[in-house]
C-alpha positions in Angstrom: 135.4 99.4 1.1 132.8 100.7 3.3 133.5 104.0 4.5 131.3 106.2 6.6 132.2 109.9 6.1 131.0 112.4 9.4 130.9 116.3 8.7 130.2 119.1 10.6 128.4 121.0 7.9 127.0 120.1 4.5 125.0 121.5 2.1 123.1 124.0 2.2 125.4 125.5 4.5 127.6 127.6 2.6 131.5 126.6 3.0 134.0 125.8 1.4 134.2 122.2 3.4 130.4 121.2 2.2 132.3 121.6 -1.4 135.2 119.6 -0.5 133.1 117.0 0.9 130.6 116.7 -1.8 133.6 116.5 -4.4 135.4 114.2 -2.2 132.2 111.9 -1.6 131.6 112.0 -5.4 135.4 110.7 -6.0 134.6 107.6 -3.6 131.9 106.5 -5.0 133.1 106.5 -8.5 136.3 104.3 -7.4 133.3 101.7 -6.1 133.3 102.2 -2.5 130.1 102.2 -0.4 129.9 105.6 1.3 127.4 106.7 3.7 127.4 110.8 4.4 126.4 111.3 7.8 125.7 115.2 8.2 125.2 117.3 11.4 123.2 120.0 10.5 121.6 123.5 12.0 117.6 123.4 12.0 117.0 126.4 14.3 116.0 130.1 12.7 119.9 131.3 14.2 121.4 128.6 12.8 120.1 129.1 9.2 120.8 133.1 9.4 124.6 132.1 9.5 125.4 130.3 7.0 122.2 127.8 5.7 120.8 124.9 7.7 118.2 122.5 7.4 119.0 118.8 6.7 121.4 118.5 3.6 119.1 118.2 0.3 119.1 114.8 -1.5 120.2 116.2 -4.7 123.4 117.6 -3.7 124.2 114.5 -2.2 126.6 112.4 -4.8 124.8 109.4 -6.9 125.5 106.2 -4.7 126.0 108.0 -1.6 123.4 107.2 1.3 122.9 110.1 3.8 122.2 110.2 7.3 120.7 113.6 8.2 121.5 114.5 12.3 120.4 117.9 13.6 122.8 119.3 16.0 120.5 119.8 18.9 123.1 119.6 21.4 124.0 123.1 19.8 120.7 124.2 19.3 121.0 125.0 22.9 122.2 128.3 21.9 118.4 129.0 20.5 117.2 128.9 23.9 119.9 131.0 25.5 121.2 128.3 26.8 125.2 127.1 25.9 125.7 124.2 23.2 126.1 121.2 24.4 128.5 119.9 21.7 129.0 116.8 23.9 125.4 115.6 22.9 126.2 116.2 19.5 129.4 113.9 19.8 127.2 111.2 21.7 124.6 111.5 18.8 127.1 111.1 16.2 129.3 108.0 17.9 125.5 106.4 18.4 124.6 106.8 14.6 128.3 105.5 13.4 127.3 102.8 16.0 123.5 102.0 14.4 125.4 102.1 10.9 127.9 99.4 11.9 125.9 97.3 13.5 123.3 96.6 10.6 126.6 96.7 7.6 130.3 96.5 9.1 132.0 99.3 8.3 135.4 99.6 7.2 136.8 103.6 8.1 135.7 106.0 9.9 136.2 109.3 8.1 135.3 112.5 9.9 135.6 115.9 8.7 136.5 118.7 11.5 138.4 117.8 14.5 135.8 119.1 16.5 132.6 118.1 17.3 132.9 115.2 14.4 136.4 114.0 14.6 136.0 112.9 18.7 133.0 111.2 17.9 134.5 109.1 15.4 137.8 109.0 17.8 135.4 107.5 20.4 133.2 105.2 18.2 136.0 103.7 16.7 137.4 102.7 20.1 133.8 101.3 20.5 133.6 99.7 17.1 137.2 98.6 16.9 137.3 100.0 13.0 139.6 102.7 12.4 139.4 106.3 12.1 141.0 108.8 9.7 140.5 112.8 11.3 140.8 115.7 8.4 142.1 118.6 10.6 140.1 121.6 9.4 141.0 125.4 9.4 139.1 126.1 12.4 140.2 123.0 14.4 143.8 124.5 14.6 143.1 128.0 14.8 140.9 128.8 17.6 140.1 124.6 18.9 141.7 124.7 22.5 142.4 128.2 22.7 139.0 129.0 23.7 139.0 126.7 27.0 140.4 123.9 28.8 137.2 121.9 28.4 138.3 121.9 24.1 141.6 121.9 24.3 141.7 118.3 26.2 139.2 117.4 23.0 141.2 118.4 20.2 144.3 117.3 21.9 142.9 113.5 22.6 141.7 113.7 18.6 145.4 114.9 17.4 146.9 112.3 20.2 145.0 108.8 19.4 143.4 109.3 16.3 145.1 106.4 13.6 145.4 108.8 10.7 145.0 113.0 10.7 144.7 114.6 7.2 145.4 118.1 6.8 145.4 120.6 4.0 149.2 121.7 4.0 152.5 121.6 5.9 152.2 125.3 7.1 148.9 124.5 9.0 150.7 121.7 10.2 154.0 122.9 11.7 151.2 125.8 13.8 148.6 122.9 15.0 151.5 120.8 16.0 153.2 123.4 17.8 150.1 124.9 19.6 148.9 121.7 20.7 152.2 119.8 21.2 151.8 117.3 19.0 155.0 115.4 16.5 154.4 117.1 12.9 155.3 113.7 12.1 151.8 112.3 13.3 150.0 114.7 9.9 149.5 113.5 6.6 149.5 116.5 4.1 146.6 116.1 1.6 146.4 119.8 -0.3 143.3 120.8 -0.9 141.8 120.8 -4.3 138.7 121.8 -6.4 136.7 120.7 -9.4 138.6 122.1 -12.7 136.0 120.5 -14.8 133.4 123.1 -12.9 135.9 126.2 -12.3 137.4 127.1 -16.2 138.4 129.9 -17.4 135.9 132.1 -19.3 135.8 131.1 -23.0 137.1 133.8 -25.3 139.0 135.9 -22.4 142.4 136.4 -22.6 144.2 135.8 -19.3 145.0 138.5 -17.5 142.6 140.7 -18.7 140.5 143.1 -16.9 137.9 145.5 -17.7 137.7 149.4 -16.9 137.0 150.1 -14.5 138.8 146.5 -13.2 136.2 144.4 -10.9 138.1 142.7 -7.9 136.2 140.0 -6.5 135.9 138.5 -2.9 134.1 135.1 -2.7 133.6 133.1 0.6 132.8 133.6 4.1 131.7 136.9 5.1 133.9 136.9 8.9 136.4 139.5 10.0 139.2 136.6 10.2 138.8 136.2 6.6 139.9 140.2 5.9 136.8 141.2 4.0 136.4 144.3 6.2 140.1 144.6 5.5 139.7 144.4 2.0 136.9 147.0 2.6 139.2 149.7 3.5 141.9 148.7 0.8 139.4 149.9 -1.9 138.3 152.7 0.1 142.3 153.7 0.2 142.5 153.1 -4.0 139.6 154.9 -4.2 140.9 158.0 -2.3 144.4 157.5 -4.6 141.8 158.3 -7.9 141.6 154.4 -9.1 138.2 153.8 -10.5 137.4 150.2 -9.4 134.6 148.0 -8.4 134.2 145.4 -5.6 131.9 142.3 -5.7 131.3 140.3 -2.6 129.9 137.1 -2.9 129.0 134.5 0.4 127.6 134.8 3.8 129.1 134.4 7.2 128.6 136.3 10.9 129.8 139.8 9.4 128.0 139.9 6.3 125.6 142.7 8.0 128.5 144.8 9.2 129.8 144.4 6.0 126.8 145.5 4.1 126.4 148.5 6.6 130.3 149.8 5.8 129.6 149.4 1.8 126.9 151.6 1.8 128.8 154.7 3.8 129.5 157.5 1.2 133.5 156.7 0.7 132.1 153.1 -0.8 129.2 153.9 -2.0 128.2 152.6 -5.5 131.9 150.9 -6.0 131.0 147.6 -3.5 127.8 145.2 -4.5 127.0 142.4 -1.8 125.5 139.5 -3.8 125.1 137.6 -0.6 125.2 134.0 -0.4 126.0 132.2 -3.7 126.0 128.4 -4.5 128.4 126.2 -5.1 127.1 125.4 -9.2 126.6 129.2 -9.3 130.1 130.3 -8.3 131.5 129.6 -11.9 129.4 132.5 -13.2 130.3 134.7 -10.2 134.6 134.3 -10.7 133.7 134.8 -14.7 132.7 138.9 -13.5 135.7 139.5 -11.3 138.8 140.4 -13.0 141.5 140.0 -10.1 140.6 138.1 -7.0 141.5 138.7 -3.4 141.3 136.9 -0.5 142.9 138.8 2.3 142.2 136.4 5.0 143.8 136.1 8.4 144.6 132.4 8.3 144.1 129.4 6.6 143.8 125.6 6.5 144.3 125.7 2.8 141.7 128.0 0.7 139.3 126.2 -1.5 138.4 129.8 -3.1 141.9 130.3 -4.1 142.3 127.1 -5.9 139.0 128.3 -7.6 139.9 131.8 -9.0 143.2 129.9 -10.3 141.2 127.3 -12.1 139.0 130.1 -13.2 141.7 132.1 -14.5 142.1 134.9 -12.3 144.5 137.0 -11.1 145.0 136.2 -7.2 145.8 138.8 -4.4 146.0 137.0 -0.9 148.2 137.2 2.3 151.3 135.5 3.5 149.4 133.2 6.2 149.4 129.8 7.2 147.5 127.7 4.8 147.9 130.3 1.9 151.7 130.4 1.5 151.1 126.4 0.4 149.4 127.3 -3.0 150.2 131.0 -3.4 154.1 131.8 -3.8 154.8 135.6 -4.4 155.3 136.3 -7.7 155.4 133.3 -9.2 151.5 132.8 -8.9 150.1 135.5 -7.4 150.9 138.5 -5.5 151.0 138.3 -1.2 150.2 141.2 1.0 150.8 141.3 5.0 147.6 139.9 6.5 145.5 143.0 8.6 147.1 145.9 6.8 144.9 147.4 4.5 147.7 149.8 3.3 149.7 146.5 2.0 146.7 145.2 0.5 145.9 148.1 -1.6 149.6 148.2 -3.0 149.5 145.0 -3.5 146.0 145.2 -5.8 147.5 148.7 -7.2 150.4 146.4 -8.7 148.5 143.8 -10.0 146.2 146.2 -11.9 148.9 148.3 -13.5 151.4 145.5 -14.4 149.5 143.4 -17.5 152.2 141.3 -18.3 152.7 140.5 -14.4 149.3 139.5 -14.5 149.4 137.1 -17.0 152.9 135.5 -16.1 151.1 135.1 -13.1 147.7 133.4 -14.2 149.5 131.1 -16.7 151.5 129.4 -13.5 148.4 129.5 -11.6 146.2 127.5 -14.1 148.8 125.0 -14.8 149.5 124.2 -11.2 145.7 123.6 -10.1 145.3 121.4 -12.8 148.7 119.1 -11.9 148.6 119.7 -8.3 145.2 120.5 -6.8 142.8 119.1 -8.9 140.3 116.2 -7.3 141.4 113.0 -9.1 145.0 113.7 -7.5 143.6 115.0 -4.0 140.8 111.3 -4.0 143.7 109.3 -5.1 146.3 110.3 -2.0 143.0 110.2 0.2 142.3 106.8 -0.9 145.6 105.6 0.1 145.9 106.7 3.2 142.0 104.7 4.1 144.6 101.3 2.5 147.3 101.9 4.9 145.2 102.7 7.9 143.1 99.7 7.5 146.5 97.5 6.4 148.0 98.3 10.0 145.1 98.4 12.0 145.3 95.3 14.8 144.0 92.3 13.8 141.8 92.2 16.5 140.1 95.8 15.4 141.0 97.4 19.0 143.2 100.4 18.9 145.5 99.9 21.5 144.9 102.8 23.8 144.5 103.1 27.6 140.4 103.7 28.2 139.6 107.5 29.3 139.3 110.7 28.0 135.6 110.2 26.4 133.7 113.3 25.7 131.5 112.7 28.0 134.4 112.8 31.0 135.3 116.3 29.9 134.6 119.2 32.5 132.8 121.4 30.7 133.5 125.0 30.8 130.4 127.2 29.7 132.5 130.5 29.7 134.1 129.2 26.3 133.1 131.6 23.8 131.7 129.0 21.3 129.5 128.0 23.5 127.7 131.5 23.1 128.7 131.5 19.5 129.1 127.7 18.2 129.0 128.5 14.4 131.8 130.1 14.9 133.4 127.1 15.9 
């Protein structure tokens, strides 16, 4: 099968979704398809600051994998103080699918992200008449269409005509299809999963252990919807309660300077250390020196990071949100905290420092349920099946059977949408 596979963000952009697609692309092209990556990417100073831009690096591209590098310059704007123009960046990206098919016919049409990448491949598969399959991403459901008309039209044509949606877990599906009245019926759940090959406990540790003082670990993207600045004042609470701790931070994001500037204020200072942004072949050795992780984020499409620390063989703190409640059940996996209360969080660590045998119970579930549930063999083979079907009831004709309309170039464009100002935020 020939599948093209559009993403908003690839290596070296930090995210969790470059590691999902690289793991993802890897899987395909081991069960003998012919996948070509095509990659929108940041190439501007602004851009890079956030999370890492520049086109995605030919080694962290899977063996047998052709790449298609395509700078966002609609977005770029933004560089010149002008807004993004995300609808160049869909016609850029429906023109390369386009090129693509027209030199080798291409079977599906994956795109990663709603929004920019899933229209564009919404809009050249109507062009094309191949069919595309639209992974709903945490992003596209939690603040796509509530930041202006202008995107919520977008997201709303994607959810409405797109043949197949993928999405990481039925929580995240029950909100998008409530907030953007859509069936439920019209997702395909397809849990996230991670590399347990790569993410293993550390040899010669016994699970649940932790070291004195105990080292709680936060890994990912440095952003205030994620709860790292709550997570900031949870440890500044156990602190002031006489627990000797540390804190490690690992990733980047929009807040990781306003994070840096709170750790070093005297009530933190010495107990947090900001590694900054880590890679994804490095972040082994950063889960081996945290003893419990927490990831105390505001909602979810489903957390790659948590799936991690399991397969690592920590101890998980996290929130009862959308997207988390999937893979971490209280008590029988890990321990869940109200999202935005610091107070909660810190309990919530407190008990999972002073309860040993808690800990454990917990990290024994964990690791065998990442390994059955969530590991990438499983997660390639359910994806796989869903490109069989959508290709099996595609017309015969290869035309989608849709009224004309709605293309992204139609859209009235509203520039006082705040991701126009901000677009990696999007």
């Amino acid at each position: 099968m020939r599948i093209c596979f559009v993403s908003r963000r690839y290596w070296p952009a930090v995210s969790g979704m470059s590691a999902y697609a690289e793991n993802l692309l890897r899987a395909l092209a081991a069960a003998g398809h012919e996948v070509t990556l095509v990659s929108q990417y940041r190439g501007d100073r602004r851009g890079r600051a956030v999370y890492g831009g520049g086109p995605p690096p030919p080694e962290r591209v899977p063996r047998g994998v052709r790449l298609v590098a395509l700078e966002s310059l609609g977005e770029q704007a933004v560089a010149d103080g002008r807004p993004a123009d995300f609808e160049a960046d869909v016609a850029a990206l429906c023109d390369t699918v386009a090129g693509l098919h027209a030199r080798a016919p291409l079977d599906v049409l994956h795109a990663q992200y709603g929004y920019p990448p899933g229209l564009a491949a919404l809009e050249a598969s109507d062009r094309l008449g191949v069919p595309a399959v639209v992974s709903i991403q945490g992003g596209d459901g939690h603040w796509v269409g509530t930041c202006c008309a202008t995107h919520r039209a977008a997201i709303r044509r994607v959810l409405r005509d797109a043949p197949a949606l993928l999405i990481g877990s039925a929580s995240f599906a029950a909100e998008v299809a409530a907030r953007h009245r859509v069936p439920v019926e019209r997702f395909t759940v397809v849990p996230g999963a991670t590399d347990t090959e790569l993410f293993r406990p550390r040899p010669g540790r016994r699970p649940g252990a932790v070291g004195n003082p105990p080292t709680l670990l936060y890994h990912g993207r440095i952003d205030a919807r994620k709860g790292v600045l709550d997570l900031l004042e949870a440890v500044r609470l156990l602190l002031a309660d006489g627990r000797r701790l540390r804190l490690l931070v690992s990733g980047t994001g929009p807040d990781l300077d306003r994070l840096t500037r709170r750790a070093r204020r005297a009530d933190l200072a010495g107990t947090v250390e900001v590694l900054g942004p880590t890679g994804y072949h490095d972040a082994p050795a950063v889960y081996r020196r945290g003893d419990v992780f927490v990831s105390p984020t505001w909602a979810e499409g489903f957390s790659n990071t948590i799936l991690e620390a399991m397969a690592c063989g920590l101890p998980v703190v996290s929130t009862g949100v959308v997207g988390v409640v999937d893979c971490v059940r209280d008590g029988v996996n890990g321990l869940l905290a109200p999202p935005r209360d610091p107070g909660a969080l810190a309990a919530a660590v407190g008990r999972m420092l002073d309860d040993a045998s808690l800990r454990r119970r917990l990290v024994r579930t964990a690791l065998d349920q990442v390994r059955s549930r969530w590991s990438w063999p499983v997660a390639a083979g359910r994806i796989g099946a869903v490109y069989e079907e959508v290709r099996a009831t595609w017309p015969a004709g290869g035309g989608p059977g849709r009224a004309p309309g709605g293309r992204s170039a139609d859209l009235v464009v509203d520039p006082a949408c705040r991701f126009r100002r901000d677009p990696h935020l999007l």
